[in-house]
C-alpha positions as a printed Julia matrix, in Angstrom:
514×3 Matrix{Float64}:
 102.11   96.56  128.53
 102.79   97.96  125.08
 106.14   97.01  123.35
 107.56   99.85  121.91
 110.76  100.2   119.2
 112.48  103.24  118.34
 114.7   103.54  114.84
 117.07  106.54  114.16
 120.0   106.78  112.99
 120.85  110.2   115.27
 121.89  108.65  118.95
 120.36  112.08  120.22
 116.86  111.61  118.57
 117.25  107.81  120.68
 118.03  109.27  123.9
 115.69  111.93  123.84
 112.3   109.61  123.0
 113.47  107.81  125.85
 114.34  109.95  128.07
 111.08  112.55  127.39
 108.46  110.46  127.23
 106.62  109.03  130.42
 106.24  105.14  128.97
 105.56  103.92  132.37
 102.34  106.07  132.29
 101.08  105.48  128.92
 101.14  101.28  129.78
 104.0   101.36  127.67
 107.57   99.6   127.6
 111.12  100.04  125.58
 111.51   96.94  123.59
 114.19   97.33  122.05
 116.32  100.69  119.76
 118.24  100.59  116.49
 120.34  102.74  114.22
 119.78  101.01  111.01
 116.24   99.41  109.57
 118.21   96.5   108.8
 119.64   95.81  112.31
 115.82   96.51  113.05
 114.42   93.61  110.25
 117.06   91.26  112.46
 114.98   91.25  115.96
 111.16   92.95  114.84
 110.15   89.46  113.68
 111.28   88.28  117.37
 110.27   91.34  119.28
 107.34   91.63  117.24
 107.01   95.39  119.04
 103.63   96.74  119.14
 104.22  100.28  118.3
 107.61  101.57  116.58
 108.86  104.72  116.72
 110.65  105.27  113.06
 112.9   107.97  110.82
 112.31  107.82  107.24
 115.54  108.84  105.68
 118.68  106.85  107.31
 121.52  104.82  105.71
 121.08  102.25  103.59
 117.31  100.98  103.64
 114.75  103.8   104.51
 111.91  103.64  106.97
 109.55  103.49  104.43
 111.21  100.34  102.62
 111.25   98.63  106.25
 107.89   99.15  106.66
 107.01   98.16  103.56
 109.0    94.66  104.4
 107.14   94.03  107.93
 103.93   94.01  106.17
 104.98   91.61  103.88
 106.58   89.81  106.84
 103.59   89.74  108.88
 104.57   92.21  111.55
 101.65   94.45  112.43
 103.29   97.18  114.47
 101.67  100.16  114.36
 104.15  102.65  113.03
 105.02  106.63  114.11
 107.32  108.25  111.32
 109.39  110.98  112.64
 110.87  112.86  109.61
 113.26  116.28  109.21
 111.61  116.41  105.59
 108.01  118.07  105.25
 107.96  115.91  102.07
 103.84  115.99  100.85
 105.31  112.27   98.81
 107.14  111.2   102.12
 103.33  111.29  103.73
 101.51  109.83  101.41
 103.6   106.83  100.82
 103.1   106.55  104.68
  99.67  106.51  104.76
  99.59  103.91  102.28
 101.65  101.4   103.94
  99.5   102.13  106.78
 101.74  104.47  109.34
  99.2   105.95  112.33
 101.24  109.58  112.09
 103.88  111.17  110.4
 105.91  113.68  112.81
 108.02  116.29  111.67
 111.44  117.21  113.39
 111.77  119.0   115.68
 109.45  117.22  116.93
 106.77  118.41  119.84
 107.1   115.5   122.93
 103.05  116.28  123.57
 102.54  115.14  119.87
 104.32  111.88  120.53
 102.17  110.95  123.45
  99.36  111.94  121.5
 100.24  109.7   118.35
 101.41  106.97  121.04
  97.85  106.8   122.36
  96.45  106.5   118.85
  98.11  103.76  118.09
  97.25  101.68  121.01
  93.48  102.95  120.41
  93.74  101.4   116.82
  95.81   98.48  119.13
  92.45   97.83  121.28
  90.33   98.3   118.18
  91.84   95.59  116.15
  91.4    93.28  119.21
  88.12   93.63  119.45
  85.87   91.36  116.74
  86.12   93.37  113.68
  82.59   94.75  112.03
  81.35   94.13  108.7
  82.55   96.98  106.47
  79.56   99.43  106.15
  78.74  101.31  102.69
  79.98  104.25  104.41
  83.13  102.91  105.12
  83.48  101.97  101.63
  82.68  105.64  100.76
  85.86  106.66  102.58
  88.16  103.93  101.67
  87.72  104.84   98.3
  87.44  108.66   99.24
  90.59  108.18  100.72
  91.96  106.93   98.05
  90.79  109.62   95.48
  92.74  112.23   98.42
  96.03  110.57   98.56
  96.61  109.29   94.83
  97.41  111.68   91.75
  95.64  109.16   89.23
  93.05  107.47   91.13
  89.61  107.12   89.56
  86.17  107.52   91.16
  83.63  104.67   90.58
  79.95  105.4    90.06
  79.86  106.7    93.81
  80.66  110.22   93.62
  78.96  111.78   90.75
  81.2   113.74   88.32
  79.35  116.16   87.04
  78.48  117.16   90.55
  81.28  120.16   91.62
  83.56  119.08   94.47
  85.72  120.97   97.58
  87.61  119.74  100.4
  87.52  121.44  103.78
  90.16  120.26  106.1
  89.94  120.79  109.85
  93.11  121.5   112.35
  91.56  120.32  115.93
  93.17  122.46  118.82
  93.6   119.87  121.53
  95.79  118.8   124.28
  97.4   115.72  124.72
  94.67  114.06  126.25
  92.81  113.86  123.68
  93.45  110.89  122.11
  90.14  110.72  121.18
  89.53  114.15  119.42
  89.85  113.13  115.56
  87.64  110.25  116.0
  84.97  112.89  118.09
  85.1   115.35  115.68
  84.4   112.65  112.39
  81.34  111.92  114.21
  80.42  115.2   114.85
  80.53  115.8   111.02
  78.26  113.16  109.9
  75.54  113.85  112.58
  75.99  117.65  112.06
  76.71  118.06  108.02
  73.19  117.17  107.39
  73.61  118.08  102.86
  71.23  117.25  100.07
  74.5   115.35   98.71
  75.76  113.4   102.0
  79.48  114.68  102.64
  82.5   112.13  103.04
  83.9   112.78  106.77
  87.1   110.85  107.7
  90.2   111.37  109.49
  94.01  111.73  107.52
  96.94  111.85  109.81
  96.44  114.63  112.45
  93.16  116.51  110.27
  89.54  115.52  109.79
  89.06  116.12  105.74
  85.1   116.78  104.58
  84.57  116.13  101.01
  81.3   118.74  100.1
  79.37  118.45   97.06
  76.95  120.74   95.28
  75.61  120.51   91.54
  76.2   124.8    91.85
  79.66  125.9    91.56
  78.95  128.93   93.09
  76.49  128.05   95.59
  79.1   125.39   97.01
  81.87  128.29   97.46
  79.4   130.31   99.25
  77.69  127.64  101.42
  81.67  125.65  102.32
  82.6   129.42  104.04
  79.13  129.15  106.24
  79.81  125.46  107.41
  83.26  125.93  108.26
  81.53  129.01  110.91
  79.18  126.01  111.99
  81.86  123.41  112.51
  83.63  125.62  114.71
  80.69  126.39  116.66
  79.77  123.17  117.35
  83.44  122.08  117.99
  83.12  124.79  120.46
  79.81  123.98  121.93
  79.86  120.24  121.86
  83.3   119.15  122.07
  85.13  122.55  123.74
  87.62  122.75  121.01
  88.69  125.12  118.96
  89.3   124.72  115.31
  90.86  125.74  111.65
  89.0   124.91  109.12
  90.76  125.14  105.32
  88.29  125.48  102.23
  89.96  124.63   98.49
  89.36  125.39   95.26
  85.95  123.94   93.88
  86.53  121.81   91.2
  83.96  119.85   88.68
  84.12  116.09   89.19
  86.89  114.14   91.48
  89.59  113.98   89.19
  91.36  117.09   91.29
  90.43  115.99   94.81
  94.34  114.72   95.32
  95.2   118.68   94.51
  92.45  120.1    96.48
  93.75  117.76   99.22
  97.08  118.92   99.26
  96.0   122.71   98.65
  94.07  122.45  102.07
  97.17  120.87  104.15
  99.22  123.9   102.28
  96.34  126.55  103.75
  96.45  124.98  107.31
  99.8   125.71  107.74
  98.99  129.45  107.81
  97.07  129.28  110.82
 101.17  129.46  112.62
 100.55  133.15  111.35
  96.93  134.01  111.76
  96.27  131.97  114.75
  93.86  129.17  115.57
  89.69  129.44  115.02
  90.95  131.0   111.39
  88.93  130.2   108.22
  91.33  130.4   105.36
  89.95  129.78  101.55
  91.7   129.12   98.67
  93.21  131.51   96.23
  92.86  134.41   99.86
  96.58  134.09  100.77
 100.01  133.44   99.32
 101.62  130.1    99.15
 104.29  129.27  101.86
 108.0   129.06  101.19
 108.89  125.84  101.32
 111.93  125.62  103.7
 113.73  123.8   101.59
 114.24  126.6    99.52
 117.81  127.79   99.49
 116.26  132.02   98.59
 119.16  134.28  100.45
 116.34  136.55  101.87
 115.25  133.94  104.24
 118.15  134.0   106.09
 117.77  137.52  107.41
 115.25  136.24  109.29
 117.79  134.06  111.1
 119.61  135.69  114.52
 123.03  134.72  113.55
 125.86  136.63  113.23
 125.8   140.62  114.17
 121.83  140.19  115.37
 122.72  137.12  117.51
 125.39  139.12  118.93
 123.86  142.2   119.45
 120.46  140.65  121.32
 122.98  138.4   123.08
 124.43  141.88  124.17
 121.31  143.34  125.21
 120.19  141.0   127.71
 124.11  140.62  129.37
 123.89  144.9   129.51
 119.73  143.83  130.97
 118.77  146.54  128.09
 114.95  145.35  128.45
 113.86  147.93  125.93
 116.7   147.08  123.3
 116.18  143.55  123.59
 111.83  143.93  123.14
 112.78  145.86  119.77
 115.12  143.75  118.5
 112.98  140.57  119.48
 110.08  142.45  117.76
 112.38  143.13  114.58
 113.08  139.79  114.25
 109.44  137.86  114.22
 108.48  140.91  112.19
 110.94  139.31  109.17
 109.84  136.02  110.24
 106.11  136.92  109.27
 107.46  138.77  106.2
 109.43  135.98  104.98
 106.67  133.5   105.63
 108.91  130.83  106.39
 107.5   127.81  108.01
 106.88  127.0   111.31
 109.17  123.96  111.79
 112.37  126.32  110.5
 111.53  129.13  113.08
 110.84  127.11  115.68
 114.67  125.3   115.47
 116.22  128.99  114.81
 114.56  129.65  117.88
 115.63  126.8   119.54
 119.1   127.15  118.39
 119.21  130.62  119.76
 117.88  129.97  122.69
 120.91  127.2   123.39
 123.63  129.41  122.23
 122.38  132.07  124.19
 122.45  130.03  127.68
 125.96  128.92  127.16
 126.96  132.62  127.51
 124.87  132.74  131.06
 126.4   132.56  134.45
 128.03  129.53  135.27
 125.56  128.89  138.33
 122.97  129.21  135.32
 120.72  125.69  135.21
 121.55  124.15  131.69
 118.83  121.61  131.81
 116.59  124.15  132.54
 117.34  126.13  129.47
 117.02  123.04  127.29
 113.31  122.39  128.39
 112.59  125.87  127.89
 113.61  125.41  124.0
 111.85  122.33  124.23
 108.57  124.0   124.94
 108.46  126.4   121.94
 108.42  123.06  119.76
 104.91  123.02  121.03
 103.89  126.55  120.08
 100.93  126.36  117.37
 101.52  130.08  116.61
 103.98  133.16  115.58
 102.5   135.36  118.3
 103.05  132.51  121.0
 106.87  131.93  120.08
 107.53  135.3   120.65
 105.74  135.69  123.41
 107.71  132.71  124.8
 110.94  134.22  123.56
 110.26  137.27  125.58
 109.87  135.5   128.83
 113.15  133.2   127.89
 114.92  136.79  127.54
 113.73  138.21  130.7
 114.78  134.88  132.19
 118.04  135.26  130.77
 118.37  138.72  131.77
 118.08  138.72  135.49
 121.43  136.61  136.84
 122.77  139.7   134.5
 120.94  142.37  136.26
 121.5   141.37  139.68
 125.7   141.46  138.93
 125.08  144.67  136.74
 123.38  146.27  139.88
 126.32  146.28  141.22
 128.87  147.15  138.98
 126.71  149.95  137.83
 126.74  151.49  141.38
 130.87  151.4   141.14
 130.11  153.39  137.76
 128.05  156.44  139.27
 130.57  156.51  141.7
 133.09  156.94  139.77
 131.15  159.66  137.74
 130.41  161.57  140.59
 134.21  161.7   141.49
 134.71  162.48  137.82
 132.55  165.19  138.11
 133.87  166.93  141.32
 137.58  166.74  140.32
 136.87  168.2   136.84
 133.92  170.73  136.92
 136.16  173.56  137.18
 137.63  172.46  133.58
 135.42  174.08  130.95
 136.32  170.81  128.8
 134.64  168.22  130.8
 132.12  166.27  128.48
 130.4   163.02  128.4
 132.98  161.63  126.02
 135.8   162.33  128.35
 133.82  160.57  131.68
 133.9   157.44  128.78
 137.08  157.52  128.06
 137.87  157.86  131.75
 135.93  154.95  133.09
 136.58  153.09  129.13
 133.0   152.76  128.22
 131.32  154.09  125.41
 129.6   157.29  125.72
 126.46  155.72  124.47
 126.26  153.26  127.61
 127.28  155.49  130.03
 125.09  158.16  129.31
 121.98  155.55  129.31
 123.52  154.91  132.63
 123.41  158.44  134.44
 120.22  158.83  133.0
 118.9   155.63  134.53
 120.16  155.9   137.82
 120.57  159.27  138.07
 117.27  161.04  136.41
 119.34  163.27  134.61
 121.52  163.92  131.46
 125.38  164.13  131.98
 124.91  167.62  131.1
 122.45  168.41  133.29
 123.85  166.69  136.19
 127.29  168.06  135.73
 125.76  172.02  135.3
 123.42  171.33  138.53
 126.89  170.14  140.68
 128.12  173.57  138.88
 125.81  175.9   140.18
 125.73  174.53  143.84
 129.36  175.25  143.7
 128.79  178.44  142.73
 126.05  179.38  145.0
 128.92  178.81  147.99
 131.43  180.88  146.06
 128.6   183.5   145.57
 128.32  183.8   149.36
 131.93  185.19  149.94
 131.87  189.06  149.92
 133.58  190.74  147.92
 133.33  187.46  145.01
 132.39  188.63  141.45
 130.01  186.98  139.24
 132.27  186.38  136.29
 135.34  184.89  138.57
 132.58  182.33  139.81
 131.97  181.56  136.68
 135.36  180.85  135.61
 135.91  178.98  138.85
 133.43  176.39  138.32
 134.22  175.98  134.36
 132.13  178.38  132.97
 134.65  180.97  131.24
 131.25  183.06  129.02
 129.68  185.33  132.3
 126.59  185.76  130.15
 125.89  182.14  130.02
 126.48  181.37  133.73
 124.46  183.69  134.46
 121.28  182.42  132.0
 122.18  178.83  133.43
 122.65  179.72  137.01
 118.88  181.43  136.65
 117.43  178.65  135.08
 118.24  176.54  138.28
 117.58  179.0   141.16
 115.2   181.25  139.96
 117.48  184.19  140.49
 120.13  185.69  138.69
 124.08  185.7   140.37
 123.76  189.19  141.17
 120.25  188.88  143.25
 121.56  185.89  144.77
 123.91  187.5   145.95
 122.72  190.52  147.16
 120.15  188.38  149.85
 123.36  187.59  151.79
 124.59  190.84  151.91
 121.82  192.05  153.76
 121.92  189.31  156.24
């Protein structure tokens, strides 16, 4: 089996990797879990784990100075950095040391099996007798290189008066496929068949192709009609869909690290326009950065009054109410265009506080996994369509006690009704104030159980009153009218028309022939 190690400094983060994550099924054992890197330097040179698990900022030394250390110690473990910064710098230096993936928190469990079973792929590789480095590896090394470092330099290798642009690929997979990133490299170098050979290679979680064309313009045109091809034959060949992200074009390589970084920045929009997008360069613009402290951004956040009021919605089981304001919400999300790790823990922390409000019979655990799965969302459109459900969810222990209690409502305003219709005052507002509701809710209520306004219902239970007043001889029109709250005899008789078809008079005149 594998050894695993987990370092964080959060007890939570601990418990959850363990407690998520299947190890028994991925061949794959708990070695041993710290809080600090240097209670971790203490035991890694005895454990010597295979794969560790590691946060980057903690007390004291950092995950990146730790790994820096087990390098120089000799300790090979292949290393998973889990990070609550989206730091561009954080990644890099990562990379360099030689991490296998760098996970931002909140963190998607699927993407930790998935970086899990990369690492013990590079694990079995490494085993194996090593090749011979190939001139195309050296081509990447030192692509890679020329992608990752501000100042790097290009050596007689990539021409620089050639013009240059990265096109970075997002693979939509599953977890497993392990496999995918090293599938779709390949897939690049048999299919990119270019006059200047392109430089295919893997980075983290994206396959980057460096194009090159002596034509400025030409190589803008012709990067938008590969990135169509690549997703064809990602779809044909491998049944996969992909993003593909096309920078700037630049003249020589001295720009590739910014062209790089331009293309991660472009990817990221694909949480808004969905997967199989094509996004170029200098099309959109940039993404917030959630670090930034703008006071805009949080009105996109369901705290206070909104978190309230769709918390109030689903208790009342307002399904409408709650759609709009859900809709109102992700609208200002995709205004704001803040990133996807920031709405996915608002979500997350909305959906929480929302189930502690449920019914006590509620299933707690069950919400949690249900916030759990929006971490794995790769679009807008998908986290609210997952909210929605959640809300529904939420709503129906609510609706099946509301049922209830609205029945003891309407019976109340149908008492209301037949003790007061004779008083030409009766109104909506004073059924509210009777049962102490607002008027608002209750006349949604009537409406919804009853098919009819207060208004209406109240002037129908009116006229059939009057109809059996109108049937005693002798009984004039405008006394009936007074009797049942209805003191203008020119208006009863308009209304008492409008629901029989005949005026008072007629009406009753058929009885007196009988």
């Amino acid at each position: 089996m594998y050894k695993v190690g987990i370092l964080d400094d959060q007890p939570f983060v601990r418990e959850g990797l363990r407690a998520i994550i299947d190890w028994q099924s991925l061949d794959c054992e708990l070695a041993g879990e710290w809080e600090t890197a240097v209670a971790a330097v203490r035991e890694m040179e005895r454990i010597r784990p295979d794969i560790l698990i590691s946060d980057i900022v903690m007390p004291g030394m950092d995950g990146l100075a730790l790994m820096d250390m087990l390098n120089r110690m000799g300790v090979r473990s292949k290393v998973i950095f889990l990070s609550a910064h989206r730091n561009f710098e954080y990644a890099q230096r990562a990379i360099e040391l030689g991490a296998v993936e760098y996970l931002v928190k909140p963190t998607d469990p699927n993407a930790v099996v998935r970086a899990v079973l990369k690492c013990i792929q590079r694990i079995e590789a490494e085993r194996r007798e090593p090749a011979p480095r190939a001139p195309e590896q050296e081509a990447e090394l030192e692509m890679l290189s020329l992608l990752l470092h501000k100042n790097a330099s290009g050596s007689s290798r990539f021409d620089p008066r050639l013009h240059y642009a990265v096109m970075a690929l997002k693979l939509e997979r599953t977890p497993q496929d392990a496999g995918a990133l090293e599938q779709s490299v390949e897939l690049l170098r048999r299919k990119l068949k270019l006059e200047i050979a392109p430089v295919c290679l893997s980075i983290m979680d994206k396959v980057i192709a460096v194009v090159a064309l002596a034509d400025e313009e030409a190589l803008r045109r012709q990067a938008i009609e590969w990135a169509e091809e690549m997703q064809f034959w990602h779809r044909q060949l491998l049944d996969m869909s992909v993003s593909v992200a096309i920078s700037t074009v630049c003249r020589g390589t001295e720009r590739l690290h910014r062209q790089y970084a331009e293309t991660l920045q472009l990817l990221e929009k694909t949480f808004y326009y969905g997967n199989e997008s094509i996004l170029t360069a200098g099309e959109y613009e940039p993404l917030r950065e959630e670090a930034d402290g703008g006071g805009d951004k949080a009105q996109s956040r369901p705290e206070g009054d909104r978190a309230e009021r769709l918390l109030a919605a689903i208790r009342q089981a307002e399904e409408e109410k709650a759609a709009l304001m859900l809709d109102e919400w992700f609208e200002q999300f995709a205004r704001d265009r803040i990133g996807p790790y920031e709405i996915k823990f608002e979500v997350c922390k909305w959906i929480l506080h929302a189930a502690a409000f449920l019914p006590p019979e509620s299933d707690r655990e069950a919400w949690d996994k249900h916030a759990q799965s929006v971490l794995a969302m790769d679009s807008l459109a998908e986290i609210k369509e997952r909210v929605r459900q959640i809300a529904m969810l939420m709503m129906e222990p609510f609706r099946k006690g509301l049922t209830s209690h609205h029945r003891q409502i309407i019976h109340q305003a149908e008492q209301f009704v037949q003790r007061n219709f004779r008083n030409p005052d009766t109104s909506l507002m004073a059924l509210a104030e009777h049962v102490h509701l607002s008027a608002n809710y209750v006349s949604r209520l009537i409406k919804r159980n009853v098919g009819k306004t207060f208004t209406e219902w109240l002037n129908e239970y009116r006229m059939e009153e009057a109809k059996k007043l109108l049937r005693i001889p002798h009984c004039k029109s405008y006394r009936v009218a007074e009797q049942v709250g209805i003191p203008d005899a020119r208006y009863f008789s308009q209304l008492f028309r409008k629901y029989t078809g005949m005026t008072p008079t007629e009406y009753k005149n058929q009885f007196r022939k009988v």
